[in-house]
KEFI-313445 format. One line per 3 residues: for each residue x, y, z of N, C-alpha, C, O. Coordinates in steps of 0.05 Angstrom, whole numbers, plus 5000, padded with zeros to 4 digits. Atoms other than C-alpha are relative to their C-alpha. Layout:
N
X Y Z X Y Z X Y Z X Y Z; ... .
This chain:
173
4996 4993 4973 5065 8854 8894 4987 4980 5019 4998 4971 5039; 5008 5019 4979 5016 8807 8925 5016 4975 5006 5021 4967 5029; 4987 5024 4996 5054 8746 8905 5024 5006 5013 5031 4987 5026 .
4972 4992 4981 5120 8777 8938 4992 4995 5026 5005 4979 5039; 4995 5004 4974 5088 8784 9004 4979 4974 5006 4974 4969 5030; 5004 5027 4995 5051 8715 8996 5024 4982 5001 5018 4961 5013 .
4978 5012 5002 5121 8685 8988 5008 5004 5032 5013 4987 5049; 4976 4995 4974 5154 8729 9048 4970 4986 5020 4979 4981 5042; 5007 5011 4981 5089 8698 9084 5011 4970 5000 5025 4965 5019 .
4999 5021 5004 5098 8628 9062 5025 4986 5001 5028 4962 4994; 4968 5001 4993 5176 8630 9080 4995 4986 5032 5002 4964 5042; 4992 5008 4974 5164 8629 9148 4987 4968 5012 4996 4954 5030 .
5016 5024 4988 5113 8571 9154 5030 4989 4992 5047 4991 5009; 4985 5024 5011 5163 8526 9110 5021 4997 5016 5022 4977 5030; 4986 4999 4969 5220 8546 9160 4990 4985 5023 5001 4965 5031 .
5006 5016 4970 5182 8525 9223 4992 4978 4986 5009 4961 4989; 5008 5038 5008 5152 8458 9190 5025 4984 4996 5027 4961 5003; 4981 5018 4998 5223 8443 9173 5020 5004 5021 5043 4995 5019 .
4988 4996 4985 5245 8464 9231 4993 4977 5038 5006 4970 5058; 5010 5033 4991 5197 8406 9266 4996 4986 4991 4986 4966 5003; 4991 5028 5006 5208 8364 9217 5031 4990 5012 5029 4969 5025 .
4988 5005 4986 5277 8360 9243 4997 4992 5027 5003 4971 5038; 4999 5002 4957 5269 8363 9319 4973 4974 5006 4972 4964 5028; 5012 5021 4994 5212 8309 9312 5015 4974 4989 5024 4955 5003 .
4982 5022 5015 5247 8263 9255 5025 4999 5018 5021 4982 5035; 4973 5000 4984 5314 8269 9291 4991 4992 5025 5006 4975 5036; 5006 5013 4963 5278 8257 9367 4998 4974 4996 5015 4959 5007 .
5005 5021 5004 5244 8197 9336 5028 4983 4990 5032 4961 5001; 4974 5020 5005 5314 8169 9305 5016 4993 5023 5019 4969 5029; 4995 5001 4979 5346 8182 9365 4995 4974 5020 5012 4960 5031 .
5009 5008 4983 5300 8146 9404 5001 4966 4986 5001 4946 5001; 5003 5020 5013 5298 8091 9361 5025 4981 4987 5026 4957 4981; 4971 5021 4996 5371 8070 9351 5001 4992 5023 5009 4969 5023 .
4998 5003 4984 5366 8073 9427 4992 4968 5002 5005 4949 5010; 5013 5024 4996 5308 8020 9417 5010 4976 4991 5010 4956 5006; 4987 5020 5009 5342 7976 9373 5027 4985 5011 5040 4964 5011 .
4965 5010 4981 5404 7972 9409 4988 4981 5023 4992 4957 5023; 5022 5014 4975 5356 7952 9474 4994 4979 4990 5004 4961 5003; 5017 5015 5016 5315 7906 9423 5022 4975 4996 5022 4954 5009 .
4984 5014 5005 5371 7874 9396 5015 4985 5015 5033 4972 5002; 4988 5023 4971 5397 7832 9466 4970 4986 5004 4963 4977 5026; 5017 5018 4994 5339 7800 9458 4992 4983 4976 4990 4958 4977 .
5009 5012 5030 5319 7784 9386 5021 5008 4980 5037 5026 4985; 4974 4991 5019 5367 7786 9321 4993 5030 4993 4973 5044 4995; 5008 4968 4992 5386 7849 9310 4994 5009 4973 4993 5034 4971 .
5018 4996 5025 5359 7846 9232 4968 5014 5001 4956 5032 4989; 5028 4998 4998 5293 7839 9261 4993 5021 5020 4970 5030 5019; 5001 4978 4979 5301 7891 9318 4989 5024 4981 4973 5043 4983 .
4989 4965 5015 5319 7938 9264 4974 4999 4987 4963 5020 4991; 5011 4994 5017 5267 7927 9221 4969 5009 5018 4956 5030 5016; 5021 4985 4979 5210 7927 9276 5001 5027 5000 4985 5040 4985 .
5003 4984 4993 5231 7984 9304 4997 5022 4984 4984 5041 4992; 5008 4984 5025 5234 8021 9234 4971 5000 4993 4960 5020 4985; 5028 5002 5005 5166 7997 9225 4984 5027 5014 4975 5047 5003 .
5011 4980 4974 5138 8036 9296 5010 5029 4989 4995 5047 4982; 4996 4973 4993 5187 8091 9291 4989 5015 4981 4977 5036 4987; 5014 4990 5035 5163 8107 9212 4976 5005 5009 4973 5030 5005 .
5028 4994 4990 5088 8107 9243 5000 5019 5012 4988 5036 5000; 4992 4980 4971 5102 8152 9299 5009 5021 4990 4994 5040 4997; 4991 4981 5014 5141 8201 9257 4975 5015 4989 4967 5038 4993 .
5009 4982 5025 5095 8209 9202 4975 5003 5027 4961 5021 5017; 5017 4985 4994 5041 8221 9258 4998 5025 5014 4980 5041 5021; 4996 4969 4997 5076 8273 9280 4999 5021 4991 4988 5042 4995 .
4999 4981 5023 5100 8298 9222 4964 5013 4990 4963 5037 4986; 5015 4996 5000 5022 8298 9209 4976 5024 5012 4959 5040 5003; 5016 4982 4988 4997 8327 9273 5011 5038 5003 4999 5059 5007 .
4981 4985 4979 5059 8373 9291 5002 5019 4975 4992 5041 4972; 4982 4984 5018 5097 8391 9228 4981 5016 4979 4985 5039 4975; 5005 4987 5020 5047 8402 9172 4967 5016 5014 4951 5029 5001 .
5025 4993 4996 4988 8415 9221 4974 4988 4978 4960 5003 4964; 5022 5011 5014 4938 8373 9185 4977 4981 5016 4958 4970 5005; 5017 5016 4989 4908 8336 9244 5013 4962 4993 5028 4954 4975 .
4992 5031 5013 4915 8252 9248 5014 4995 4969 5007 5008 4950; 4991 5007 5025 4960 8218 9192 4971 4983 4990 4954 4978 5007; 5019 5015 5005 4908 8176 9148 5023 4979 4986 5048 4984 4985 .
4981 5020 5001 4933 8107 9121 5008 5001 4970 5022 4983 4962; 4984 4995 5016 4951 8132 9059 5028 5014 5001 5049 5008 4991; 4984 4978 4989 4988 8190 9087 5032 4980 5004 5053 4986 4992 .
4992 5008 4990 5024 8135 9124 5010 4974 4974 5031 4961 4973; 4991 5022 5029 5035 8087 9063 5019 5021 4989 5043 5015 4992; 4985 4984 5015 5064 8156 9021 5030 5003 5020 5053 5005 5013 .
4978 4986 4986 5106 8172 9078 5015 4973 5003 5039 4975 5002; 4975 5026 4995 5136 8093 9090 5017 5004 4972 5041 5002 4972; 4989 5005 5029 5151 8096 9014 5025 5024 5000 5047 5018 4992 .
4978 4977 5004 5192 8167 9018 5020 4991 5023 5044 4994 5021; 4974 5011 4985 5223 8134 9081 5023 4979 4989 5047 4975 4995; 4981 5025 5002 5247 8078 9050 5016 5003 4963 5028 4987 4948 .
4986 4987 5024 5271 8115 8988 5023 5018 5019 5047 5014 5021; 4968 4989 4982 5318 8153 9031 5018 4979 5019 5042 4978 5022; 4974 5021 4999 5345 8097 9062 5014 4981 4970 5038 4977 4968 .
4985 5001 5022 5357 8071 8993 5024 5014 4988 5044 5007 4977; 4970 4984 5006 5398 8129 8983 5027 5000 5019 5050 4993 5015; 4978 5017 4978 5438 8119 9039 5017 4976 5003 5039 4975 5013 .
4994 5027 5010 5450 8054 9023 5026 5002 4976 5049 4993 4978; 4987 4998 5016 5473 8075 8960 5022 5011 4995 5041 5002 4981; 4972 4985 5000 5519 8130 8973 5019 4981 5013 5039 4976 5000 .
4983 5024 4983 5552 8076 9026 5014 4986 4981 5039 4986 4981; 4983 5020 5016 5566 8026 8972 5012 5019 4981 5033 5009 4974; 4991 4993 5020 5583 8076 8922 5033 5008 5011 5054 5004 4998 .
4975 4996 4987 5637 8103 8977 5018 4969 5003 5042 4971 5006; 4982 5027 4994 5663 8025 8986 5010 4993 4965 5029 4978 4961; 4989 5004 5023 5673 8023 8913 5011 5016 4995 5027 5008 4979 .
4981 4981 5008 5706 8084 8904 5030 5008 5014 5050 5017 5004; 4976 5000 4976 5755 8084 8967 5010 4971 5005 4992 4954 5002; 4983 5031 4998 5795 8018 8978 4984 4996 5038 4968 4981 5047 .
4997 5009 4964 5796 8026 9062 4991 5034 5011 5008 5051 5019; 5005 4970 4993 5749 8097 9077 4999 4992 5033 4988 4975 5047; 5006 4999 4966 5767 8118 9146 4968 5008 5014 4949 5012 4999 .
5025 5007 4995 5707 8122 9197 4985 5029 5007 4963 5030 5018; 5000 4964 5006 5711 8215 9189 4982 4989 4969 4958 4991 4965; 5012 4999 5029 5695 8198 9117 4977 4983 4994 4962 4995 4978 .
5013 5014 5001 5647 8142 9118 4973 5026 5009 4957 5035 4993; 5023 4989 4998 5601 8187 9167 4999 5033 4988 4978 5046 4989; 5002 4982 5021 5615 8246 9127 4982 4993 4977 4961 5006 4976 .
5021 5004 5022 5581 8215 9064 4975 4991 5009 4956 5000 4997; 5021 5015 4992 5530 8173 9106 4985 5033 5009 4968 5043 4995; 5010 4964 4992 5509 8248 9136 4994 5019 4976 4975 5034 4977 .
5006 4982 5022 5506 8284 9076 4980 4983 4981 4959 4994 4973; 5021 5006 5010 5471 8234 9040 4971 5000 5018 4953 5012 5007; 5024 4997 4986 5413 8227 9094 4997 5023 5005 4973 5026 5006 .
5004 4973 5010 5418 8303 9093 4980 5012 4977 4966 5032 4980; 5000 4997 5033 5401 8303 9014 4971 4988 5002 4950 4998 4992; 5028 5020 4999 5345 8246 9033 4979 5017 5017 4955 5021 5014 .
5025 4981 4978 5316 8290 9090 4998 5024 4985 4975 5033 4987; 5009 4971 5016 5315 8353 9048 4974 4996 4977 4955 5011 4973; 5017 5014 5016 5278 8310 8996 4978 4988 5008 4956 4989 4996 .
5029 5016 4987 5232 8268 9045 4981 5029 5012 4957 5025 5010; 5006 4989 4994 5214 8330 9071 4986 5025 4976 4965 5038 4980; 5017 4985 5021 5194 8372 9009 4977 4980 4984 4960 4990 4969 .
5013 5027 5008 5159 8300 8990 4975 5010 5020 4955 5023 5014; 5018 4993 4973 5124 8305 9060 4976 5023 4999 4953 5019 5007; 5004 4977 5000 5104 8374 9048 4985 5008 4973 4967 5024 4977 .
5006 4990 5028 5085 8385 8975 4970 4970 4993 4947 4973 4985; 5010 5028 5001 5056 8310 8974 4978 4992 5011 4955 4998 5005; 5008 5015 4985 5036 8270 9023 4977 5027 5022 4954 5021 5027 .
5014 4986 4979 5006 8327 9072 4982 5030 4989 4969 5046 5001; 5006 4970 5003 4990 8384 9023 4970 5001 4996 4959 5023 4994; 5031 5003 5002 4917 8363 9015 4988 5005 5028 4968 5019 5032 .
5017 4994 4982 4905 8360 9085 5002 5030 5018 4986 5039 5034; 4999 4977 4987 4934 8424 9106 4988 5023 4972 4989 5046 4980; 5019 4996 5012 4895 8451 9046 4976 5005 5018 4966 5027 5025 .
5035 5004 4995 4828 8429 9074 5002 5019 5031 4982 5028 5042; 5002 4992 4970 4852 8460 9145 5003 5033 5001 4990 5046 5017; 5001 4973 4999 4872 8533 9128 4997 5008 4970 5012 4997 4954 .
4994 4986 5030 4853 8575 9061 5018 5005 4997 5029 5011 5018; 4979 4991 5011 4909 8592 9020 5003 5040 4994 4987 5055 4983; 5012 4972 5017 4916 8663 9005 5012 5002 4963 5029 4990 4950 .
5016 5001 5027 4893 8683 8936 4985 4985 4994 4981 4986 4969; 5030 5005 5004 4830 8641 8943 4979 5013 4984 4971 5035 4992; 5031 4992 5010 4773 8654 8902 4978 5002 5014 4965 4982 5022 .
5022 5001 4977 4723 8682 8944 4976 5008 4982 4979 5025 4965; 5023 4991 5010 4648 8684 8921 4983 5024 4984 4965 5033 4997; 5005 4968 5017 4627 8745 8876 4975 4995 5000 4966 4974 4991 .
5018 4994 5000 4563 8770 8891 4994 5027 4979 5004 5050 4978; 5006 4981 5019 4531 8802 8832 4976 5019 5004 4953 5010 5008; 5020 4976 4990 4492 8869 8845 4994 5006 4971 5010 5010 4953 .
5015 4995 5021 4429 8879 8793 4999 5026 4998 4999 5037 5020; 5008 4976 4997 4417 8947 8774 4965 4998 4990 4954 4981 4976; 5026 5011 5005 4346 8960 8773 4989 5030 4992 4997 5050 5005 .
5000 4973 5006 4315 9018 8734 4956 5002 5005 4937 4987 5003; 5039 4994 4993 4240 9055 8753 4984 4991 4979 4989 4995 4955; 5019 5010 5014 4182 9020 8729 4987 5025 4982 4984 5046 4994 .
5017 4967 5010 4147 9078 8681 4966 4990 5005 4951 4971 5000; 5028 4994 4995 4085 9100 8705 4979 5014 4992 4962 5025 5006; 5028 4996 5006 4040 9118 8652 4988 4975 5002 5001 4955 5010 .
5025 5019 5011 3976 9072 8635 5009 4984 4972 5013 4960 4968; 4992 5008 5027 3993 9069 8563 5024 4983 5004 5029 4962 4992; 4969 5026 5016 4063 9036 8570 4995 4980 5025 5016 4968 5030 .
4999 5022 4985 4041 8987 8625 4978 4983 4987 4983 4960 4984; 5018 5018 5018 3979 8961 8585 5012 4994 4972 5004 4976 4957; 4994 5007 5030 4017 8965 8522 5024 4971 5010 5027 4953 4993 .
4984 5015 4996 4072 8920 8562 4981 4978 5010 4997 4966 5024; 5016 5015 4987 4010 8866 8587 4999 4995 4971 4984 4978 4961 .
C-alpha cells in the first residue's frame, strides 16, 4: 500500500518536471534557432550553429537544474552529463535523417519533418529520463528526503528495581 501511494505521489512531480522540461528546452530552442539565423549574417553559419549550441546547452541545463529538477545551480559535471545526453540526441537525429535519405529516393518535406519530430521526440523522452534519473537525481536527493527514508530508531532500555536488601547489594560489591 505504501508503495502505491508513493508512486501516485511521485507521478505528479515527474509530470510537472517534464512538463518544464519541455516549456524550458523548447523556449531555449526556440530562441536559439532565432539566434543562429541572426548569428549567421554575420559569421558562417557552421560556426553560428555551433556557438550558439554551445550557450543554448548551458542555459538549458541551468534551467533544467534550477527550474525542472529543482536542485539549485547546475555544477560542471551536471553540465558535462547534460552536453553529452545533448549531443547523443542530436546524433539520433542525425541518424534517423540519413536513415530516411537512404530509405526514400526524394522524401517530401511532410515526411522529412515527420521523422525529424519523432525522432527528437524519442531523444527528448530519453534526454529527459537521462536528465532526471542521472544527471540531477543526486542533487534533488540532497534537497528533499525521499519517502521511505530510514529515520533514526531510538532504542528505549528497560530498567528493572535495584533490590534493596543488604545481603544482595554487598554480595553484588
Amino acid at each position: 500500500m505504501e508503495s502505491a501511494h508513493s508512486q501516485e505521489q511521485a507521478a505528479p512531480a515527474a509530470f510537472t518536471a517534464f512538463a518544464r522540461f519541455v516549456l524550458f528546452g523548447g523556449g531555449v530552442g526556440v530562441a536559439s534557432s532565432l539566434a543562429v539565423a541572426a548569428l549567421a549574417s554575420w559569421i558562417p553559419w557552421a560556426l553560428a550553429n555551433a556557438l550558439i549550441t554551445a550557450v543554448s546547452t548551458l542555459l538549458a541545463t541551468e534551467l533544467h537544474g534550477r527550474f525542472t529538477f529543482g536542485g539549485g545551480r547546475a555544477t560542471w559535471r551536471q553540465q558535462a552529463q547534460s552536453a553529452g545526453s545533448a549531443a547523443i540526441a542530436y546524433a539520433v537525429t542525425c541518424a534517423a535523417m540519413l536513415l530516411l535519405q537512404q530509405l526514400v529516393a526524394a522524401p517530401g518535406a511532410v515526411l522529412e519533418q515527420v521523422v525529424y519530430l519523432s525522432a527528437s521526440a524519442c531523444a527528448g523522452v530519453a534526454r529527459f529520463t537521462v536528465l532526471r534519473l542521472v544527471v540531477f537525481a543526486r542533487s534533488r536527493s540532497q534537497a528533499a528526503p525521499t519517502v521511505g527514508t530510514a529515520l533514526p530508531v531510538q532504542a528505549t532500555v528497560a530498567r528493572t528495581a535495584a533490590p534493596a536488601g543488604p545481603a544482595v547489594l554487598c554480595h553484588a560489591a
